[in-house]
BAFINU-681319 format. One record per atom (N, C-alpha, C): residue number from 0; residue in one letter; x, y, z. Coordinates in steps of 0.001 Angstrom, whole numbers, m for minus. Layout:
N
REC    n  res       px       py       pz
REC  NUM    a        X        Y        Z
...
//
This chain:
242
REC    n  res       px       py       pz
REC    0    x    m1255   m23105     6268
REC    0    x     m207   m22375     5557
REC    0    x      220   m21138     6337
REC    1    x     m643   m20625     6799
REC    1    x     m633   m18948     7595
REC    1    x      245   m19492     8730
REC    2    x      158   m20553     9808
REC    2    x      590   m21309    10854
REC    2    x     1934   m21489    10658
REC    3    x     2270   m21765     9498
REC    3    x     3906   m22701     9041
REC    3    x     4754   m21353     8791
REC    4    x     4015   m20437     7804
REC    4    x     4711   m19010     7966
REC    4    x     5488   m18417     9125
REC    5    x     4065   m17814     9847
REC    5    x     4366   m17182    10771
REC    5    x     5098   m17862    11844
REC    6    x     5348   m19440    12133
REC    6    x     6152   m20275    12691
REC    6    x     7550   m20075    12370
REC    7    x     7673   m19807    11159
REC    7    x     9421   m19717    10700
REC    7    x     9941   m18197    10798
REC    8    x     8511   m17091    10443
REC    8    x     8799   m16226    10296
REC    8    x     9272   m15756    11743
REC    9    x     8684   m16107    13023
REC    9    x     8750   m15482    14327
REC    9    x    10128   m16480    14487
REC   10    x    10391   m17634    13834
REC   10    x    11889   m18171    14585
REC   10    x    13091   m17574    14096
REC   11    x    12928   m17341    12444
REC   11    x    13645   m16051    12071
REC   11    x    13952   m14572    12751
REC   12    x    13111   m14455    13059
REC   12    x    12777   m12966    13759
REC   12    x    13670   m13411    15198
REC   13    x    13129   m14084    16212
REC   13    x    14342   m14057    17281
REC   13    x    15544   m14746    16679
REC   14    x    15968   m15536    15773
REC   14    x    17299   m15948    16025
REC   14    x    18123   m14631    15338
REC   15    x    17402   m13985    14368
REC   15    x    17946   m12434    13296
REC   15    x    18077   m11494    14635
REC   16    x    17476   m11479    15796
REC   16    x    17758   m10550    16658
REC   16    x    18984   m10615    17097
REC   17    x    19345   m11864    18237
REC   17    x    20565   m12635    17959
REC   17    x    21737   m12261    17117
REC   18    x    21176   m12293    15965
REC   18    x    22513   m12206    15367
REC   18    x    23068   m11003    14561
REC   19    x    21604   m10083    14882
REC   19    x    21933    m8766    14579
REC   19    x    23410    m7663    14439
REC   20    x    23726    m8185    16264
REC   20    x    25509    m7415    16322
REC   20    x    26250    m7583    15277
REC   21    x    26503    m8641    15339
REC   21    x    27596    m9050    14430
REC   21    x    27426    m9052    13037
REC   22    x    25946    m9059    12490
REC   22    x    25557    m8630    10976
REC   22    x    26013    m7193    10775
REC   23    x    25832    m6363    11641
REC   23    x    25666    m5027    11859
REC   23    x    27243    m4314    11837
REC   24    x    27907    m4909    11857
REC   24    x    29570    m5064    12280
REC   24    x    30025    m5406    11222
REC   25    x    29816    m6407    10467
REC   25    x    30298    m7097     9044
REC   25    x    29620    m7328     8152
REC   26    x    28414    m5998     7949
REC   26    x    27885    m6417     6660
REC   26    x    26904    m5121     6189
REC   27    x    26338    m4399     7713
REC   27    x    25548    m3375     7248
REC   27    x    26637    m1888     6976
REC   28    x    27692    m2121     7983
REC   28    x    28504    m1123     8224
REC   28    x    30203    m1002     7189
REC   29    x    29534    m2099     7047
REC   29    x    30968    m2631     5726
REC   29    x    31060    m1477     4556
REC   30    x    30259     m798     4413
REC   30    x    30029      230     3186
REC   30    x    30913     1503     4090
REC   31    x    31022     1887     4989
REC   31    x    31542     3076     5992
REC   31    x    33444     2987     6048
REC   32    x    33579     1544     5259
REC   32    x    35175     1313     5842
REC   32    x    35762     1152     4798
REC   33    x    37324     2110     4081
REC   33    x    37732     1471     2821
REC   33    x    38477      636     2832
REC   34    x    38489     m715     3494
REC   34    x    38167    m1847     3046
REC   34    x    36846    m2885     2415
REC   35    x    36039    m2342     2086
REC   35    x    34897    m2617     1185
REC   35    x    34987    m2917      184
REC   36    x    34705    m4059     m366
REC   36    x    35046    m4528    m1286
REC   36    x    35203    m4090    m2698
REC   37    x    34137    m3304    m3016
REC   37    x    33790    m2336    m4190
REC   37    x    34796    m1485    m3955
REC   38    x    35188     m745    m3052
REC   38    x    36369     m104    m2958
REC   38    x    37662     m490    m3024
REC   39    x    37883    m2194    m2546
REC   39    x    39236    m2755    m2744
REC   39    x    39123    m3056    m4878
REC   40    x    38072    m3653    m5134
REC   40    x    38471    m3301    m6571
REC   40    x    38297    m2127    m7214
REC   41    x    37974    m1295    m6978
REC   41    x    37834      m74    m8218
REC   41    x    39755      279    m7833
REC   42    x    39932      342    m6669
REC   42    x    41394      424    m6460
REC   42    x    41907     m624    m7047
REC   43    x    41796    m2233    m7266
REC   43    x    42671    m2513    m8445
REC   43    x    42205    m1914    m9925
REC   44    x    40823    m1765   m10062
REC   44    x    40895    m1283   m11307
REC   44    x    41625     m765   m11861
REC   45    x    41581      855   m11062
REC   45    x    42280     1789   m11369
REC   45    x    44258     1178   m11634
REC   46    x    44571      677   m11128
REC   46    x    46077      128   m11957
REC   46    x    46214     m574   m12718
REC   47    x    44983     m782   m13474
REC   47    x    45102    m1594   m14415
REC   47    x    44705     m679   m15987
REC   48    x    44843      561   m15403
REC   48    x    44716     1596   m16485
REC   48    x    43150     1796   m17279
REC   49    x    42380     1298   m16186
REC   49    x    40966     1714   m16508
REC   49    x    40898     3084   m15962
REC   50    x    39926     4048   m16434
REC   50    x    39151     5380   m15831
REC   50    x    38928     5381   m14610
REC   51    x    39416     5081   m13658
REC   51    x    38256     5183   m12257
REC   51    x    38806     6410   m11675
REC   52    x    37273     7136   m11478
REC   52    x    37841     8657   m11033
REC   52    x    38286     8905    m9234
REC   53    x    39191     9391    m9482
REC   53    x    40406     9870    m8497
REC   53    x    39727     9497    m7110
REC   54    x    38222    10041    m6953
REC   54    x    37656    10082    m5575
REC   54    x    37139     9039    m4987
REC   55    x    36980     7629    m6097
REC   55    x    36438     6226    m5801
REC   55    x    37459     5363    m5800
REC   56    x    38895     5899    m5367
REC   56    x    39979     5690    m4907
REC   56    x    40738     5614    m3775
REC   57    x    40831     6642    m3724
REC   57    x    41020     7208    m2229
REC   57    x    40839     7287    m1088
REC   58    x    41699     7381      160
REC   58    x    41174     6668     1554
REC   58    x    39742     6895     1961
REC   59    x    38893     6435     2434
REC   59    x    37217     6873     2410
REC   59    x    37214     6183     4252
REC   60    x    36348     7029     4674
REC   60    x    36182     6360     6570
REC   60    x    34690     7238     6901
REC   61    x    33831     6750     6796
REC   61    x    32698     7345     7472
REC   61    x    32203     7171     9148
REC   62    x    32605     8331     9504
REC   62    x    31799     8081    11383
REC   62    x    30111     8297    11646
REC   63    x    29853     7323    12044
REC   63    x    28224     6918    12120
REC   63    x    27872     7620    13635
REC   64    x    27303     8211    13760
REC   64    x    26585     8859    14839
REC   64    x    25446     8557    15644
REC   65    x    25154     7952    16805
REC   65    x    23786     8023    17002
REC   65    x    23309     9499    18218
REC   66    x    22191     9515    18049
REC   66    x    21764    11045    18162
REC   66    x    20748    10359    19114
REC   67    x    19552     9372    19617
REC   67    x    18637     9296    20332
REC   67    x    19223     8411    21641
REC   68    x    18525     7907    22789
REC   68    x    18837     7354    23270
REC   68    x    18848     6113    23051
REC   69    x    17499     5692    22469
REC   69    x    17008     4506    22077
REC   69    x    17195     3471    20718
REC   70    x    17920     4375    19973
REC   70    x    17871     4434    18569
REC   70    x    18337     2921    18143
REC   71    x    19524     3027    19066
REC   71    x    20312      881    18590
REC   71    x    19480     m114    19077
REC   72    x    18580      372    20414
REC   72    x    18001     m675    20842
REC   72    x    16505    m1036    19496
REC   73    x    15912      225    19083
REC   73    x    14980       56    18456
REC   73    x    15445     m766    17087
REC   74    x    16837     m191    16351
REC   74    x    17012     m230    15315
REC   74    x    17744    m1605    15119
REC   75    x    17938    m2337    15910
REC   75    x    18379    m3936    16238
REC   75    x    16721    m4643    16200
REC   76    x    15806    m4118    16504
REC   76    x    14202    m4706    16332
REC   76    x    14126    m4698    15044
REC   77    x    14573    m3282    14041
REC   77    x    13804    m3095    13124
REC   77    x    14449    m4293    11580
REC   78    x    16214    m4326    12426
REC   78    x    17065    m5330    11033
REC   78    x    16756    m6429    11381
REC   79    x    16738    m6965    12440
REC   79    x    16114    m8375    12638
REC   79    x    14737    m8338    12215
REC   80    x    13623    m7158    11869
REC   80    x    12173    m7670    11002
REC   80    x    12552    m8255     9918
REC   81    x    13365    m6918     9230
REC   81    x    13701    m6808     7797
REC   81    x    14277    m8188     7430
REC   82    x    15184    m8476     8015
REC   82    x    16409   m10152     8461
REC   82    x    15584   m10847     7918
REC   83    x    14552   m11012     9004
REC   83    x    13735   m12374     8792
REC   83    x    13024   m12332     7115
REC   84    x    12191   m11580     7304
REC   84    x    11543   m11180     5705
REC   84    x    12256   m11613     4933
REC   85    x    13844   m11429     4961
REC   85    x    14031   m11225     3555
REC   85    x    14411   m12917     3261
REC   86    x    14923   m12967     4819
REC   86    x    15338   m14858     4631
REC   86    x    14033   m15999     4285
REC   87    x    13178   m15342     4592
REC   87    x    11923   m16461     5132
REC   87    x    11003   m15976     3713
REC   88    x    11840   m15029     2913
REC   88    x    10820   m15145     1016
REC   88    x    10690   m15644      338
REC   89    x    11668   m16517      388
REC   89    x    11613   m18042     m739
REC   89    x    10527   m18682      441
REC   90    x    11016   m18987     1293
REC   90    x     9556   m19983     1879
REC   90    x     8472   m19824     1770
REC   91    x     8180   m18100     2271
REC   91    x     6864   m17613     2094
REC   91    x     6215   m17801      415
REC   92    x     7203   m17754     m691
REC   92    x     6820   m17985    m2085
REC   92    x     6554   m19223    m2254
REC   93    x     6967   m20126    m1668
REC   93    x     7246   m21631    m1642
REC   93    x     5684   m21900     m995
REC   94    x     5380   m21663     m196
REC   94    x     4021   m21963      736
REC   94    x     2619   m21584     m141
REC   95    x     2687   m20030     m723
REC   95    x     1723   m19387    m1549
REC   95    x     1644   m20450    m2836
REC   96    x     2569   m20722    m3360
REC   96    x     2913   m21962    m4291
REC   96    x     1623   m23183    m3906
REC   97    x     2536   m23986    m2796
REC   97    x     1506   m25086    m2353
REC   97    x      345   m24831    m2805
REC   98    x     m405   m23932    m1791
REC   98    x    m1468   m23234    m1600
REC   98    x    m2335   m23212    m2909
REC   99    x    m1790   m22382    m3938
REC   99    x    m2653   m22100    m4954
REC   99    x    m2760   m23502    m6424
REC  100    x    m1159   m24020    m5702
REC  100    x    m1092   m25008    m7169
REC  100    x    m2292   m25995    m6949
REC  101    x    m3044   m26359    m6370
REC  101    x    m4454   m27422    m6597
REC  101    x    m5299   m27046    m7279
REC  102    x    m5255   m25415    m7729
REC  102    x    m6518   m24444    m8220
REC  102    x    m6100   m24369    m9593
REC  103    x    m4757   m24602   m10284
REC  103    x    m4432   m24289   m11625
REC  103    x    m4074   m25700   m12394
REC  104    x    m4407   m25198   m13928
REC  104    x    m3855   m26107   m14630
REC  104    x    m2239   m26327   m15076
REC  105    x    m2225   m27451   m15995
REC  105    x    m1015   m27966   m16045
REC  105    x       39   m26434   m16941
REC  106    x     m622   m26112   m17639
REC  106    x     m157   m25269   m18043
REC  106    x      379   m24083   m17355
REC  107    x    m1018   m23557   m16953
REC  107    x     m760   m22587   m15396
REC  107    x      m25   m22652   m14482
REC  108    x       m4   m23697   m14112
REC  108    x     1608   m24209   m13285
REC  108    x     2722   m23835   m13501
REC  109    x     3011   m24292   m15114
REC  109    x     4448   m23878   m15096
REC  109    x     4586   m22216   m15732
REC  110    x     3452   m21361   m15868
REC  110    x     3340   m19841   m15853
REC  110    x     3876   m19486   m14225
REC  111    x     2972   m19606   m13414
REC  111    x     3415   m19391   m12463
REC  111    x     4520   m19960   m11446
REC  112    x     5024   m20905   m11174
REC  112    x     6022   m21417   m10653
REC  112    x     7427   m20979   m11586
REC  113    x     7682   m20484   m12954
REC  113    x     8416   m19715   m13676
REC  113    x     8631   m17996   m12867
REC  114    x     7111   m17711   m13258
REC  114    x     7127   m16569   m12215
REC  114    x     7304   m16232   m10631
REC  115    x     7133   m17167    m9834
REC  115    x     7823   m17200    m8573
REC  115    x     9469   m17220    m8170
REC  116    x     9884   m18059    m9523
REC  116    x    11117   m18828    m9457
REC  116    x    11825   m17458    m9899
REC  117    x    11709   m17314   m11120
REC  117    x    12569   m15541   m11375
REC  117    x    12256   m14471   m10559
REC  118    x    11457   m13991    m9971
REC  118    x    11035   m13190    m9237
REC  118    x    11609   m13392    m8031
REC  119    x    11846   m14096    m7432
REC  119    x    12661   m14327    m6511
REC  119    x    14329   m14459    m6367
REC  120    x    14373   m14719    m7802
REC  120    x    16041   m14352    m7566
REC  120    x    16484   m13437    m8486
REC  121    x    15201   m11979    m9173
REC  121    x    15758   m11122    m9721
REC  121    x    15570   m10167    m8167
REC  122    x    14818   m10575    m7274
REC  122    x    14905    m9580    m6254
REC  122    x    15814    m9697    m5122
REC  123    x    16957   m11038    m5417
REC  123    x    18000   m10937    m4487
REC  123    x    19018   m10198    m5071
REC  124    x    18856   m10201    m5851
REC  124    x    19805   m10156    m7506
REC  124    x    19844    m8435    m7131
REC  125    x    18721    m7631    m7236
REC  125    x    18502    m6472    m6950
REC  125    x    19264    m6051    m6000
REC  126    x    18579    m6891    m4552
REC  126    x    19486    m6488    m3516
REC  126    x    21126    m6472    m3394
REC  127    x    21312    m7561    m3906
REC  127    x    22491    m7170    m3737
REC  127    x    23499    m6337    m4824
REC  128    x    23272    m5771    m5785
REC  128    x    23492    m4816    m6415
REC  128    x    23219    m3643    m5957
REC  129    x    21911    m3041    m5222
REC  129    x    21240    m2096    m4478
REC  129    x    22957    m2012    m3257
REC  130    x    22941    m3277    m2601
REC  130    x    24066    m3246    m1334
REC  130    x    25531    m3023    m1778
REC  131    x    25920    m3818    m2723
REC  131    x    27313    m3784    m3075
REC  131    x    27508    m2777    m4314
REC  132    x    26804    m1737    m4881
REC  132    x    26880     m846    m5553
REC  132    x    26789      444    m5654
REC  133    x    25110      381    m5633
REC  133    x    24607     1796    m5498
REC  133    x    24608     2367    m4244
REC  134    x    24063     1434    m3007
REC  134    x    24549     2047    m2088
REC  134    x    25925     2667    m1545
REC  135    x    26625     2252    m1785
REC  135    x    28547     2345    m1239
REC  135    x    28478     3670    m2286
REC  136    x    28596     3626    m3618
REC  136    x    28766     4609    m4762
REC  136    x    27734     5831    m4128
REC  137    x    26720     5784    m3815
REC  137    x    26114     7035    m3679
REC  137    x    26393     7565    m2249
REC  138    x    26758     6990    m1004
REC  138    x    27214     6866      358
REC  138    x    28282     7925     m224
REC  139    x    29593     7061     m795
REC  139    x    30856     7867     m513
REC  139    x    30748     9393    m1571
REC  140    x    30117     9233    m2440
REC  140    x    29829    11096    m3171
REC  140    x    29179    11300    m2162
REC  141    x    28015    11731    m1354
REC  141    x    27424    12355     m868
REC  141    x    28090    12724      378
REC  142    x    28565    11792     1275
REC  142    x    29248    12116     2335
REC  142    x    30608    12550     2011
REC  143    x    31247    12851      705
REC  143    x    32399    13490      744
REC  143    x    31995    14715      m12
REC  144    x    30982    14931     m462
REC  144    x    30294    16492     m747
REC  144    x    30529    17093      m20
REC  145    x    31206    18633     m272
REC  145    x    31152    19807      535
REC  145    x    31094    20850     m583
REC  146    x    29908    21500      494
REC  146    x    28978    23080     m661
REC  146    x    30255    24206     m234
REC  147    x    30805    23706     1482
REC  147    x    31660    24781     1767
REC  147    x    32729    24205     2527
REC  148    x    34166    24259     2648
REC  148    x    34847    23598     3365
REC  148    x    34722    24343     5079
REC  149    x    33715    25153     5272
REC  149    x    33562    25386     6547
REC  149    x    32861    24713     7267
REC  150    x    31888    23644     6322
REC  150    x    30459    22565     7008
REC  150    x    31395    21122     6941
REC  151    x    31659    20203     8316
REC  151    x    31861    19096     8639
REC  151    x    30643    17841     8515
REC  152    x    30892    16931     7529
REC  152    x    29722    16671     7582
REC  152    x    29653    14927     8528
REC  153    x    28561    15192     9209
REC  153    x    28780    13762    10641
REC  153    x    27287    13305    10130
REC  154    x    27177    12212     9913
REC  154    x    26030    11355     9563
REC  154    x    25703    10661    10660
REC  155    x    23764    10553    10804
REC  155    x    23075    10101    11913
REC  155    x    23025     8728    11384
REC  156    x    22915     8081    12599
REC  156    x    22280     6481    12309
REC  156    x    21590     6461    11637
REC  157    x    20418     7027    12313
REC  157    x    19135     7119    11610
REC  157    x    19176     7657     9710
REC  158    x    19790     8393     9472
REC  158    x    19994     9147     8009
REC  158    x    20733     7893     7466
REC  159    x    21784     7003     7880
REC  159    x    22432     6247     7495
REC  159    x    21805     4687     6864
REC  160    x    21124     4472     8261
REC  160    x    20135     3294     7791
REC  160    x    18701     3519     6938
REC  161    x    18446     5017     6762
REC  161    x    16735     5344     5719
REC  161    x    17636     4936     4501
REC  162    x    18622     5587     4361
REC  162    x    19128     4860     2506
REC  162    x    19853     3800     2444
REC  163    x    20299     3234     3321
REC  163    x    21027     2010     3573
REC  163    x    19796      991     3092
REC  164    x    18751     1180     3803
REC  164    x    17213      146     3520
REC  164    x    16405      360     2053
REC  165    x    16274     1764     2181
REC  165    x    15694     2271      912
REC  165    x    16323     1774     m428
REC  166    x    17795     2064     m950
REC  166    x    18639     1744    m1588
REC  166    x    18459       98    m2155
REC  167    x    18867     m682     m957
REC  167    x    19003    m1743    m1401
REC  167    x    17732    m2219    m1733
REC  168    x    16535    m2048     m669
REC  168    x    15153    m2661    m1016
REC  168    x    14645    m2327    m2480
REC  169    x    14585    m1268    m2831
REC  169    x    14481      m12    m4356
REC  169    x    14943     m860    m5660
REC  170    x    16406    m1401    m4858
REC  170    x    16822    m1822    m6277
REC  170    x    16310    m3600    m6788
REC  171    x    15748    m4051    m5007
REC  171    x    14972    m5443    m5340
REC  171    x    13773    m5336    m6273
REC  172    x    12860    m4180    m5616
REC  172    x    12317    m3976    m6623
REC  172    x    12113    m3638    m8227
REC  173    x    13341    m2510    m8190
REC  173    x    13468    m2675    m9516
REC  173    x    13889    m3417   m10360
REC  174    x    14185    m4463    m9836
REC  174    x    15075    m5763   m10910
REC  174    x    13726    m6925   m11002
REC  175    x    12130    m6632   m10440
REC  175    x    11174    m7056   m10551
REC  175    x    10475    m6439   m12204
REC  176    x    11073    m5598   m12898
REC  176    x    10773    m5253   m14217
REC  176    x    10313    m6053   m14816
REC  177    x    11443    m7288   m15279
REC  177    x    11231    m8342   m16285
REC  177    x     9451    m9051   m15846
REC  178    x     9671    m9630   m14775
REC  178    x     8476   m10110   m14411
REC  178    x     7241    m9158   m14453
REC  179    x     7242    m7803   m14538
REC  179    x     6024    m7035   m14519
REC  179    x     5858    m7469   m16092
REC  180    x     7032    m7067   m16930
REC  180    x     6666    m6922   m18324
REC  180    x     6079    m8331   m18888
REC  181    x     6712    m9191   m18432
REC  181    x     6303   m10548   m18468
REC  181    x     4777   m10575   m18493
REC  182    x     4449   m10318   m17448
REC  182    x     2435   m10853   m16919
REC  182    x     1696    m9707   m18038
REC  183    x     2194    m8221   m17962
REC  183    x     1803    m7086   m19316
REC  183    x     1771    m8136   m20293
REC  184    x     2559    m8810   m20791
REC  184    x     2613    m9506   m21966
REC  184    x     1758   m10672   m22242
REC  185    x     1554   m11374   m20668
REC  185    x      545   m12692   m20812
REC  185    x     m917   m11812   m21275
REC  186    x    m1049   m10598   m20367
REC  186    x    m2592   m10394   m20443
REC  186    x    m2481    m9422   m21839
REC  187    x    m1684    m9041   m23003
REC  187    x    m1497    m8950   m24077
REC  187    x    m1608    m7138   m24026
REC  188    x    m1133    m6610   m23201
REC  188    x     m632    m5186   m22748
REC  188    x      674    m4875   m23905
REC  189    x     1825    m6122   m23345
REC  189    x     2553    m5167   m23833
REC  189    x     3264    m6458   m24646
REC  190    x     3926    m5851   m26387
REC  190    x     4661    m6503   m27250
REC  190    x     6038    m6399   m27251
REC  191    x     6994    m7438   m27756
REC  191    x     8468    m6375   m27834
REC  191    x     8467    m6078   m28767
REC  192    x     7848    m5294   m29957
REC  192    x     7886    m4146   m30515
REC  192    x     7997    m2758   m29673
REC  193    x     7196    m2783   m28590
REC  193    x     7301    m2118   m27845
REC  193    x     8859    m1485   m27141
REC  194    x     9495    m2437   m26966
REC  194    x    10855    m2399   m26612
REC  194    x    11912    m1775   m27843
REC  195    x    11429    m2440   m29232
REC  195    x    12443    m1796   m30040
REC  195    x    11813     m316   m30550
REC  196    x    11115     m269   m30710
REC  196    x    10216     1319   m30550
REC  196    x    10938     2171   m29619
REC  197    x    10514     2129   m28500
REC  197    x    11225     3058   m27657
REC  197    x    12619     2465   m26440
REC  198    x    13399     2104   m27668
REC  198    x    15091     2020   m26943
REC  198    x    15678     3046   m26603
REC  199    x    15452     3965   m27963
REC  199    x    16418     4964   m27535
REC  199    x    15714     6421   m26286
REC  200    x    14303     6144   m26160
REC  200    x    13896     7013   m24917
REC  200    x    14414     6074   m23880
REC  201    x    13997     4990   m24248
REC  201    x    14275     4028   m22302
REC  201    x    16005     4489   m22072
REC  202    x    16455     4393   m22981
REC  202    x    18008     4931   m22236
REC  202    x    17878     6084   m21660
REC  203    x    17356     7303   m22667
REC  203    x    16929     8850   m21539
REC  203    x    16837     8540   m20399
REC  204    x    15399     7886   m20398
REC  204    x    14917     7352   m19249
REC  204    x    15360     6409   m18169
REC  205    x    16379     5501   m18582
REC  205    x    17006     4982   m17277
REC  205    x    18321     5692   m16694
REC  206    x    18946     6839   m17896
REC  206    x    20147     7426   m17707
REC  206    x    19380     8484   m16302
REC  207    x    18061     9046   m16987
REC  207    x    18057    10067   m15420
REC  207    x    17475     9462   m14534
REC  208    x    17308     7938   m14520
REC  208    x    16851     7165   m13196
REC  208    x    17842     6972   m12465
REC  209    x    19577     6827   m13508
REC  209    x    20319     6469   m12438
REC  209    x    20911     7561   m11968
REC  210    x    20860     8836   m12708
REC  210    x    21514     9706   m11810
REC  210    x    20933     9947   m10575
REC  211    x    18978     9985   m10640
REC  211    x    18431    10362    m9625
REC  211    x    19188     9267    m8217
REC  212    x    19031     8088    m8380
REC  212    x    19637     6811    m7491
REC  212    x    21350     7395    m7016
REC  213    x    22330     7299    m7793
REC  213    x    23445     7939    m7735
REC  213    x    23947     9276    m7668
REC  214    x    23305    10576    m7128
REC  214    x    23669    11942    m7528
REC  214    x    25297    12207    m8028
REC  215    x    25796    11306    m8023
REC  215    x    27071    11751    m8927
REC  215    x    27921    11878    m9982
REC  216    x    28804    12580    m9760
REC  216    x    28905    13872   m11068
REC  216    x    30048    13326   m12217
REC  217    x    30440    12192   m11482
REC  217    x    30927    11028   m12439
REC  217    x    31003    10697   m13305
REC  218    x    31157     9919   m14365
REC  218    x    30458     9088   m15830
REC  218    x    30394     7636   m15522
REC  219    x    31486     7725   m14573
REC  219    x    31992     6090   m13749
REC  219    x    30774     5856   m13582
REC  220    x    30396     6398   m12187
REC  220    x    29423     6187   m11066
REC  220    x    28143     5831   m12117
REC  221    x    27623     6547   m12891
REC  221    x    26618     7329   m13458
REC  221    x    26355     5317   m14408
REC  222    x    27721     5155   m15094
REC  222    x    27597     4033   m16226
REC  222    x    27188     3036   m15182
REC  223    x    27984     2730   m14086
REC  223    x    28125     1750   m13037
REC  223    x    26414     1632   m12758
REC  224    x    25753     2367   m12577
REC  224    x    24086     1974   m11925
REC  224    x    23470     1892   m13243
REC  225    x    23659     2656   m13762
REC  225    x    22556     2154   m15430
REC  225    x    22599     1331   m15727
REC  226    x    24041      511   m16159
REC  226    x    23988     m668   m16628
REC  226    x    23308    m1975   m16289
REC  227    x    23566    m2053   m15109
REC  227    x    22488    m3118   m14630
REC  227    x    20971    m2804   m14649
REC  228    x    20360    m1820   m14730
REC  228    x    19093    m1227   m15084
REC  228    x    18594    m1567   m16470
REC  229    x    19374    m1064   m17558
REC  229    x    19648     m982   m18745
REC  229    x    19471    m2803   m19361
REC  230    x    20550    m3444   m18499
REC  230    x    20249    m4907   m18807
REC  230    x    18989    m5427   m18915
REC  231    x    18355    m5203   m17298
REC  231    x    17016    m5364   m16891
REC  231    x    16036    m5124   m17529
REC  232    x    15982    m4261   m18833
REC  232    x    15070    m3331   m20026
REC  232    x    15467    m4636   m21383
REC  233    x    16446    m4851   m21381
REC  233    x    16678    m6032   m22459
REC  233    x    16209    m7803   m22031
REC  234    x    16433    m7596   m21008
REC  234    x    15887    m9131   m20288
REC  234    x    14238    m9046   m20658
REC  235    x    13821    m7806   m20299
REC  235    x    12221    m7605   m20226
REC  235    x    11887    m7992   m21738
REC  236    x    12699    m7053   m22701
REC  236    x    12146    m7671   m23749
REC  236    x    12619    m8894   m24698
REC  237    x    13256    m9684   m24130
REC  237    x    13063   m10704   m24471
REC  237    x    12247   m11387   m23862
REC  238    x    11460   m11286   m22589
REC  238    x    10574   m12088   m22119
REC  238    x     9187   m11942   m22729
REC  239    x     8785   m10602   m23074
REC  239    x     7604   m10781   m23933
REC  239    x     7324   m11363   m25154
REC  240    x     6303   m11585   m25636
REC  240    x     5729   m11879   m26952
REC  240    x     5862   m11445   m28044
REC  241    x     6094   m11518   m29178
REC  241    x     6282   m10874   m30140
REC  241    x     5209   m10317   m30989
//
């Protein structure tokens, strides 16, 4: 099993090197240009007489900087790791699968192969909400922040890609909720009483999760990341026990 992994994982890994440029061109950097998609609709939104505030409108162009010598050569190693990983997770889940299903019962089976199966596509699910949302939304407030119109503000590669990775990875994880609450619930932790008990804190509580994720000063921005969070808190409790 370890053999078949690391076989796909290392062919992933050089062909993701490969094809790094051109990912890097049309997909990591796609958030920097207002042609971005999230940006081509909130601009139809907005004529269609929805709220969208003035600044998630407007022409947006971020210039990416690199500052080391080495920085593209390293940082083309580091998206082709990430590349592979993220392509080669259904397999790697798929293999751990094999592996353990001779050891469980019939029942156990379909506990866990349930749990592989959602877990794996609430954490693409993540990502790409993390990519086509929160990241772009918190990118264009922050880089059009100014404390003073005397400070120009020029963003490093490096600063660009820590939340570019962070962001999207953050939000794979967090869309892994349901499934935590899920297994809480097999080993009899947690009830959805629990859930209708404290609704109205978990909103507190995911409202200042998303501002922390989004710093902006919005209601747009602010509704735009909760909600999918917020969902994720109702999915959970319907997955537990009663």
């Amino acid at each position: 099993m370890l053999i078949r992994i690391i076989v796909v994982w290392t062919v992933l890994l050089v062909l993701g090197f490969a094809f790094i440029p051109w990912l890097f061109d049309h997909v990591v950097m796609a958030p920097t240009s207002n042609n971005f998609f999230l940006y081509r609709w909130l601009a139809a939104l907005s004529g269609h007489f929805i709220p969208v505030p003035e600044d998630l409108v407007k022409p947006f162009h971020v210039s990416v900087i690199n500052l080391k010598l080495a920085s593209q050569f390293f940082l083309q190693c580091e998206l082709a790791f990430w590349l592979s990983l993220l392509i080669s997770f259904p397999y790697v889940v798929f293999e751990v699968w094999r592996f353990i299903c001779p050891a469980l019962y019939n029942n156990e089976k379909r506990g866990v192969r349930f749990t592989f199966l959602l877990g794996t596509v609430l954490f693409y699910m993540g990502c790409t909400v993390g990519y086509g949302l929160v990241f772009p939304l918190t990118l264009r407030f922050l880089y059009t922040y100014q404390l003073s119109t005397a400070i120009s503000n020029q963003l490093s590669l490096e600063s660009y890609m820590d939340n570019f990775l962070m962001l999207t990875f953050m939000m794979g994880i967090i869309f892994e909720l349901p499934i935590l609450s899920w297994l809480l619930s097999k080993l009899g932790f947690l009830h959805r009483s629990f859930f209708s008990r404290y609704r109205r804190h978990a909103v507190v509580a995911l409202l200042v999760v998303a501002a922390f994720i989004t710093p902006s000063s919005d209601p747009f921005t602010l509704f735009a990341v909760f909600l999918p969070i917020y969902l994720l808190w109702e999915l959970s409790a319907l997955l537990v026990k009663k």
